[in-house]
ZAVEX-552450 format. One record per residue (C-alpha): residue number from 1; chain; x, y, z. Coordinates in steps of 0.25 Angstrom, whole numbers, plus 2048, in hexadecimal, padded with zeros to 3 digits. Layout:
% residues N
+-----+-------+-----+-----+-----+
|  nr | kette |  xx |  yy |  zz |
+-----+-------+-----+-----+-----+
| NUM |     A |   X |   Y |   Z |
...
+-----+-------+-----+-----+-----+
END
This chain:
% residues 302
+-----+-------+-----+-----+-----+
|  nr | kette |  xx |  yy |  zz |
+-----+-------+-----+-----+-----+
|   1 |     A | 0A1 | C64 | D6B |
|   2 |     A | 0AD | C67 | D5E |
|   3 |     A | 0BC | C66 | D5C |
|   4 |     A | 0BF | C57 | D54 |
|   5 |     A | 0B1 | C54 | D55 |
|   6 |     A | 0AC | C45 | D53 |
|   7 |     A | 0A5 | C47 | D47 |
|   8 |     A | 0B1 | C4D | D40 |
|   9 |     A | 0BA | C41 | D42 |
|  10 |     A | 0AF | C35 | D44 |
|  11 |     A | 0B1 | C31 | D35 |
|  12 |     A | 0C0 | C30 | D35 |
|  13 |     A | 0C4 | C28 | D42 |
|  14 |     A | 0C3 | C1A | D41 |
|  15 |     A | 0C0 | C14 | D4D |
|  16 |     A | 0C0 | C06 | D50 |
|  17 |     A | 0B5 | C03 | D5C |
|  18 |     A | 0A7 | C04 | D5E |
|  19 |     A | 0A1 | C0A | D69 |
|  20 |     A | 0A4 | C05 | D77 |
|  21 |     A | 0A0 | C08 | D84 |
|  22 |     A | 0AD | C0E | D88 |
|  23 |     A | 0AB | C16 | D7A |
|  24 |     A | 09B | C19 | D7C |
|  25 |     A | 0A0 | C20 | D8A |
|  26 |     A | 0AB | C29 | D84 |
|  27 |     A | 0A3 | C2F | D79 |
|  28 |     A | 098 | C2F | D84 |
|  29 |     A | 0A3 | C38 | D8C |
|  30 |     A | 0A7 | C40 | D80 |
|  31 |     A | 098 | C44 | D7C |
|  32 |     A | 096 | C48 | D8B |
|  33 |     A | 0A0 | C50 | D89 |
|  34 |     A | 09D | C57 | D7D |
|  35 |     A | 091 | C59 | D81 |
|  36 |     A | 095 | C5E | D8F |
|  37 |     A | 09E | C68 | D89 |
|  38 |     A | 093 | C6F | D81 |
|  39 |     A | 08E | C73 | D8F |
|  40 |     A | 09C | C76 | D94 |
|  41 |     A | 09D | C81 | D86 |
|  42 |     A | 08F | C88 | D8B |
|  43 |     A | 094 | C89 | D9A |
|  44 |     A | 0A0 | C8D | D97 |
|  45 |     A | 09D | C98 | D8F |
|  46 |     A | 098 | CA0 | D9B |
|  47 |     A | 0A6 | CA3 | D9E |
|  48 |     A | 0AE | CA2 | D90 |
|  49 |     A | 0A8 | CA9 | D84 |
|  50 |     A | 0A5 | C9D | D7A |
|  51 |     A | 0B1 | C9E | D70 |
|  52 |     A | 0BA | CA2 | D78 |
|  53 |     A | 0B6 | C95 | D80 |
|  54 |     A | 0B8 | C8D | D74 |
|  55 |     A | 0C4 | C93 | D6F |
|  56 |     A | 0CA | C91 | D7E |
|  57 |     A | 0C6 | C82 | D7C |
|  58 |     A | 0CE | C7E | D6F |
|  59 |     A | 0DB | C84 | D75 |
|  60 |     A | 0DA | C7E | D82 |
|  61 |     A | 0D6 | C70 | D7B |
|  62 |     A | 0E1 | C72 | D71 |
|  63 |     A | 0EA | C71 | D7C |
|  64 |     A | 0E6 | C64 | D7F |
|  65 |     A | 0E4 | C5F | D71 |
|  66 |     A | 0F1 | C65 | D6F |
|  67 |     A | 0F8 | C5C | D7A |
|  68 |     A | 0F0 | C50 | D75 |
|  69 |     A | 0F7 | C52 | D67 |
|  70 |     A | 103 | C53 | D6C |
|  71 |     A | 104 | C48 | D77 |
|  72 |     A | 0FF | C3F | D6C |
|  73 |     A | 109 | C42 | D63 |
|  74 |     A | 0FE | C44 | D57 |
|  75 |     A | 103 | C49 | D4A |
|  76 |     A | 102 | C59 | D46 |
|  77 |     A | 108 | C55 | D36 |
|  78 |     A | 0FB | C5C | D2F |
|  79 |     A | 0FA | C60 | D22 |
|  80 |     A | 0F8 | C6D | D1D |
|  81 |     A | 0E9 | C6A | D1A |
|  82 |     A | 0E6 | C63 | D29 |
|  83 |     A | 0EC | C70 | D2E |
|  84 |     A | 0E3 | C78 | D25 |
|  85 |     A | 0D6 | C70 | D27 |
|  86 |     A | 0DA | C6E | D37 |
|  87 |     A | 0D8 | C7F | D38 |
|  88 |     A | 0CC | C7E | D32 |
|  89 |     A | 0C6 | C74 | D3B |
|  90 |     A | 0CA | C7E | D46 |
|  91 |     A | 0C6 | C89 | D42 |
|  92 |     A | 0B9 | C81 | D3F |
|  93 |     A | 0BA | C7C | D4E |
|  94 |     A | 0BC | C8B | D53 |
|  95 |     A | 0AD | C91 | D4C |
|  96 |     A | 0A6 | C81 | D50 |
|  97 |     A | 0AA | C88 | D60 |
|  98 |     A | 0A6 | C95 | D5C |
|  99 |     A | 097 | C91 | D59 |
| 100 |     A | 097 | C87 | D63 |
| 101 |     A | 09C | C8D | D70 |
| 102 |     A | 093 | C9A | D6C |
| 103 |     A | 087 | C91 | D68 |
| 104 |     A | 089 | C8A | D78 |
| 105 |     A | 08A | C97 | D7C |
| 106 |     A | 07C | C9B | D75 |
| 107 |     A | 073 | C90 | D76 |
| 108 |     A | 071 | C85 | D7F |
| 109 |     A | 07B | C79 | D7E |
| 110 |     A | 06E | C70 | D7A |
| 111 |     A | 06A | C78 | D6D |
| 112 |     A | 07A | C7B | D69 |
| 113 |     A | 07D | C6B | D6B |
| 114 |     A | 072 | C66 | D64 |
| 115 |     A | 076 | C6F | D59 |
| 116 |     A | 085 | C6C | D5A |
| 117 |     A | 085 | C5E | D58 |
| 118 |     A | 07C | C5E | D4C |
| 119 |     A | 08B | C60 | D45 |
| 120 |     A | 08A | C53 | D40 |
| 121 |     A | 07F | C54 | D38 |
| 122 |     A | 088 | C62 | D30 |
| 123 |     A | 092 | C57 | D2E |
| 124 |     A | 08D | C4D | D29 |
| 125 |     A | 085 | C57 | D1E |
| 126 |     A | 092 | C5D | D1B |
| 127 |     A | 09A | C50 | D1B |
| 128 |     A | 08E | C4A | D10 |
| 129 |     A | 091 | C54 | D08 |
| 130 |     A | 0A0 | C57 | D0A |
| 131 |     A | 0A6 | C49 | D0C |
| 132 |     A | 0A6 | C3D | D02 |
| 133 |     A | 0A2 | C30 | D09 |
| 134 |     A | 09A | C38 | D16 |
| 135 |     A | 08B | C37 | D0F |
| 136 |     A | 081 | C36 | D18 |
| 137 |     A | 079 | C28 | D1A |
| 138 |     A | 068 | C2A | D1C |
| 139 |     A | 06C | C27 | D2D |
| 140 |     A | 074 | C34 | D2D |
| 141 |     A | 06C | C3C | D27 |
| 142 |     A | 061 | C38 | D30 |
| 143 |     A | 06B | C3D | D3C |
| 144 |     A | 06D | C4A | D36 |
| 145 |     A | 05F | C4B | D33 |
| 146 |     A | 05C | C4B | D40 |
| 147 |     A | 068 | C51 | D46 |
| 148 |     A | 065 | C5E | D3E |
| 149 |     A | 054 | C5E | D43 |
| 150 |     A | 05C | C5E | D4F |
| 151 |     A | 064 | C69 | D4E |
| 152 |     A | 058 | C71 | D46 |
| 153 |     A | 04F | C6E | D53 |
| 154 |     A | 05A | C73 | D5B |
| 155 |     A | 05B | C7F | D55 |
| 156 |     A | 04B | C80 | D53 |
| 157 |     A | 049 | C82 | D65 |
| 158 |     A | 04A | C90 | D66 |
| 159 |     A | 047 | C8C | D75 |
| 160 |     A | 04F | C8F | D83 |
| 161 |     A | 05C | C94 | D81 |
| 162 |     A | 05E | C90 | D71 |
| 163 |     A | 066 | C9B | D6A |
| 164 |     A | 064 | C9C | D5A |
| 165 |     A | 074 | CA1 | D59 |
| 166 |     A | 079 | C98 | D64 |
| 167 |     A | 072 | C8A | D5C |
| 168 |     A | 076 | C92 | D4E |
| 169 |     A | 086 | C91 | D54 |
| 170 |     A | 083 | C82 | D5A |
| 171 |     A | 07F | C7E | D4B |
| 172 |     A | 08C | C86 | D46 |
| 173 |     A | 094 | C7F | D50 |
| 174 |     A | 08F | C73 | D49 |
| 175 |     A | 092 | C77 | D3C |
| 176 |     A | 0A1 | C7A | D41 |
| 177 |     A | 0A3 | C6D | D47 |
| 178 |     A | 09D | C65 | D3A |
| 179 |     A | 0A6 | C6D | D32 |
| 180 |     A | 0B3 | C68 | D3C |
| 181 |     A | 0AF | C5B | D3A |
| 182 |     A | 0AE | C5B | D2C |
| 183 |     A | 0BC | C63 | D2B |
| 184 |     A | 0C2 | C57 | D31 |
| 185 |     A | 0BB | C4C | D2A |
| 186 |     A | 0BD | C53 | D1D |
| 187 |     A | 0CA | C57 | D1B |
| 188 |     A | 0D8 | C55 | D1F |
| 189 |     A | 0D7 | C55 | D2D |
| 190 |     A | 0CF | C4A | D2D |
| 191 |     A | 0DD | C44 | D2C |
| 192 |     A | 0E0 | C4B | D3A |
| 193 |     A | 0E2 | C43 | D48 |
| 194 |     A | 0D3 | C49 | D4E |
| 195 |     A | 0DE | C4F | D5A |
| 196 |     A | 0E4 | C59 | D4E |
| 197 |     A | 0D7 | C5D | D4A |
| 198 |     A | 0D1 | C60 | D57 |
| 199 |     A | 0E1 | C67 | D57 |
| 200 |     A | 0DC | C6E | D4D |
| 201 |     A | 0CF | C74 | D52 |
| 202 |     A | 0D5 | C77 | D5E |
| 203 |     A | 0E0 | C7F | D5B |
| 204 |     A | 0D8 | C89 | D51 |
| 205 |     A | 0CE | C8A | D58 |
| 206 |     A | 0D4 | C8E | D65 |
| 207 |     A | 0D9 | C9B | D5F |
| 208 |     A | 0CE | C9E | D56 |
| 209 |     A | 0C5 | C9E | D61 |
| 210 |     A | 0CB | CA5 | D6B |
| 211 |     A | 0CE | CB0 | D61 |
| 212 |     A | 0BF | CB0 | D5C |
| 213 |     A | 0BB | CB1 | D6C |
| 214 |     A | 0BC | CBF | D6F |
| 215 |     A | 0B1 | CC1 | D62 |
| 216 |     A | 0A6 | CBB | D6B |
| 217 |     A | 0A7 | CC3 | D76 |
| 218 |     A | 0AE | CC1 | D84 |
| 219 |     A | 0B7 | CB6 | D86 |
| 220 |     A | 0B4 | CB3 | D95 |
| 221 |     A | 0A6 | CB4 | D9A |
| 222 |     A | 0A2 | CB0 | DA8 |
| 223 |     A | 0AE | CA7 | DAA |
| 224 |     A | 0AE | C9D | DB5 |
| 225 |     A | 0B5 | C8F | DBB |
| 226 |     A | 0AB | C87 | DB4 |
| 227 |     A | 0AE | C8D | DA6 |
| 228 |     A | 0BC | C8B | DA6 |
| 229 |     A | 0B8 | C7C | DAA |
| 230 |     A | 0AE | C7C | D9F |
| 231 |     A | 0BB | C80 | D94 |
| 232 |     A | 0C2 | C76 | D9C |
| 233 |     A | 0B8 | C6B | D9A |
| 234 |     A | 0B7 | C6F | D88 |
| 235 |     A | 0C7 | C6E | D87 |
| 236 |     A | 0CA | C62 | D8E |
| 237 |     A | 0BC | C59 | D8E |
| 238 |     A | 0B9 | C5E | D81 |
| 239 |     A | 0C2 | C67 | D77 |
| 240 |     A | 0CE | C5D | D7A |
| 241 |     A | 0CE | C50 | D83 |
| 242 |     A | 0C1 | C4E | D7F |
| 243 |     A | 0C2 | C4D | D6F |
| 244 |     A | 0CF | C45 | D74 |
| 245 |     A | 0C6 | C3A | D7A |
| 246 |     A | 0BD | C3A | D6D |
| 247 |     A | 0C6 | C39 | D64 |
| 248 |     A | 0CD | C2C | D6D |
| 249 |     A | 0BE | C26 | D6C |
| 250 |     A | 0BE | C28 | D5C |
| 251 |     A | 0CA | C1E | D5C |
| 252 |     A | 0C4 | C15 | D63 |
| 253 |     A | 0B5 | C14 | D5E |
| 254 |     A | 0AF | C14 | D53 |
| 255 |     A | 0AC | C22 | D4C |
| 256 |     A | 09F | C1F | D4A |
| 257 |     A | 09B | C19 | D58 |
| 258 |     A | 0A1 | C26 | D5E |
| 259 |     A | 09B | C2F | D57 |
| 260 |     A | 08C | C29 | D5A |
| 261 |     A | 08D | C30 | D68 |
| 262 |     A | 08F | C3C | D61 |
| 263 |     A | 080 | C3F | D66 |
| 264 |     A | 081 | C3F | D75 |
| 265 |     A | 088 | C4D | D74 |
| 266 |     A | 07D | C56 | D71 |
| 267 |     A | 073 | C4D | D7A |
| 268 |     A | 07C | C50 | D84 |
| 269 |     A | 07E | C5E | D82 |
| 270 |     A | 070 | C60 | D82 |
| 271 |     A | 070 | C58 | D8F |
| 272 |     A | 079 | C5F | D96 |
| 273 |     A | 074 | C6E | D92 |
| 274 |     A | 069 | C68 | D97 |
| 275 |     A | 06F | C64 | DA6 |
| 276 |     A | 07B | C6D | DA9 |
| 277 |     A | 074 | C79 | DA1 |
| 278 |     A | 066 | C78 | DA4 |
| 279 |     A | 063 | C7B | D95 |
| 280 |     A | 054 | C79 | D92 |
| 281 |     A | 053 | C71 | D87 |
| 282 |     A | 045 | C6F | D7E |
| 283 |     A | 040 | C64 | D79 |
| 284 |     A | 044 | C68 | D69 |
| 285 |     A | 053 | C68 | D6E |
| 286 |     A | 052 | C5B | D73 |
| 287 |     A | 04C | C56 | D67 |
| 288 |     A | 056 | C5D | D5E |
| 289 |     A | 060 | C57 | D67 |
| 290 |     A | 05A | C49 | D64 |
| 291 |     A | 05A | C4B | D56 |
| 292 |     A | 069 | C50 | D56 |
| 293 |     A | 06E | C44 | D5E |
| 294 |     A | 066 | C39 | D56 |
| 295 |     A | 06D | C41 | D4A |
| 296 |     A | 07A | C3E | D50 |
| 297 |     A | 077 | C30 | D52 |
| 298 |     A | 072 | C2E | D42 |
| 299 |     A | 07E | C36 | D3D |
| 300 |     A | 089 | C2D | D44 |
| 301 |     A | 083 | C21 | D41 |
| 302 |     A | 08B | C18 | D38 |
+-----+-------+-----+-----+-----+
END
């Protein structure tokens, strides 16, 4: 849902507001959106093989971020270490993809979202023990109680179309996407405009993806209109201008009060699988996803 994800930069940005109406409504949009897209991944599957899919999505939104750089005039002057650490976290960025696309393409987007956005609670285990000054107060591990009984229910419904491998890759995505967060908290790229990093992951994972595609099978399956949309909608609504948006909203507020809304994405992808899919979702997903997105709330708390 993860490029320079909120998580990874939350700590670092300072902003200076709280939470307004005008913000409340943005990060309402952006979590719509994020959401929206992990429905958009599993249609659009049906007509571009899942990595090939993904490694079609980082070029075409480097593009854009590209421009963005340039037009905005944002200094390239890394260090040698930035440069170093920025390849990892793309490289990083290209195996969080692999597992997610091919998780969506697996399993129902309810099972693989509530599993996904549990990636806080990898962070936060990592960052207690990794990162001087990131203990964890008595409220946070409340939140990542809960957030992992979530996931361990989740995983627990063998019901409808839940696939053990396809929730196995959506918890790896996960992991993939704690991992890029920590990588730009923790080492010199958390010096980096979030644009660079974002860059970053773009531009390696573009090529390692598409290189890796042909490994997974065909590149085009059943391709029609609406998937070319569906790519259309992850470059620019997601991958590129919607990051853009986010990171504008992280000058403006508070870390903390924008990173409290991290919840509404995986109510709303279970939401929407749920509408546009049809997906039958049992009573032990929804309480998993209750459990995950109470989680969210206690881990962002201040």
């Amino acid at each position: 849902m993860t490029l320079a994800r909120p998580w990874g930069v939350v700590r670092r940005m300072d902003a200076k507001r709280p939470i307004d109406a005008a913000g409340a409504a943005g990060l309402i949009v952006f979590s719509t959106t994020l959401a929206l897209n992990q429905v958009v991944v599993k249609l659009t599957n049906d007509g571009f093989a899942p990595v090939f899919q993904a490694g079609l999505r980082s070029v075409l939104a480097l593009g854009i971020i590209g421009g963005w750089i340039l037009w905005q005039r944002l200094s390239l002057d890394l260090t040698r270490s930035q440069v170093q650490w920025g390849v990892i976290s793309g490289v990083l960025f290209a195996a969080e993809f692999v597992f997610l696309f091919n998780a969506l393409d697996l399993t129902s987007v309810a099972r693989a979202s509530v599993i996904f956005y549990s990636m806080p609670v990898w962070l936060g285990i990592a960052a207690h023990i990794l990162l001087p000054g990131e203990r964890l107060s008595a409220g946070k591990i409340a939140g990542m109680a809960l957030a992992f009984g979530g996931v361990v229910l989740a995983l627990a419904e063998r019901g409808g179309d839940a696939s053990l491998l396809g929730d196995a890759l959506a918890l790896l995505a996960s992991f993939g996407w704690a991992a890029i967060a920590l990588t730009v908290r923790a080492t010199p790229l958390a010096s980096v405009r979030p644009e660079i990093q974002l860059g970053f992951q773009l531009a390696v994972s573009g090529p390692v993806l598409l290189v890796l595609a042909p490994a997974f099978g065909p590149l085009l399956r059943d391709l029609q209109p609406l998937h070319l949309w569906g790519l259309a909608f992850q470059v620019i609504c997601v991958a590129s201008l919607g990051f853009l948006f986010w990171f504008h909203l992280m000058k403006i507020y508070r870390a903390s009060g924008v990173a409290s809304f991290s919840f509404l994405s995986p109510v709303l992808a279970v939401i929407f699988g749920w509408l546009i899919l049809g997906e039958e979702i049992g009573v032990q997903v929804w309480g998993a996803l209750a459990l995950v997105a109470v989680g969210l709330i206690l881990i962002n708390r201040k």
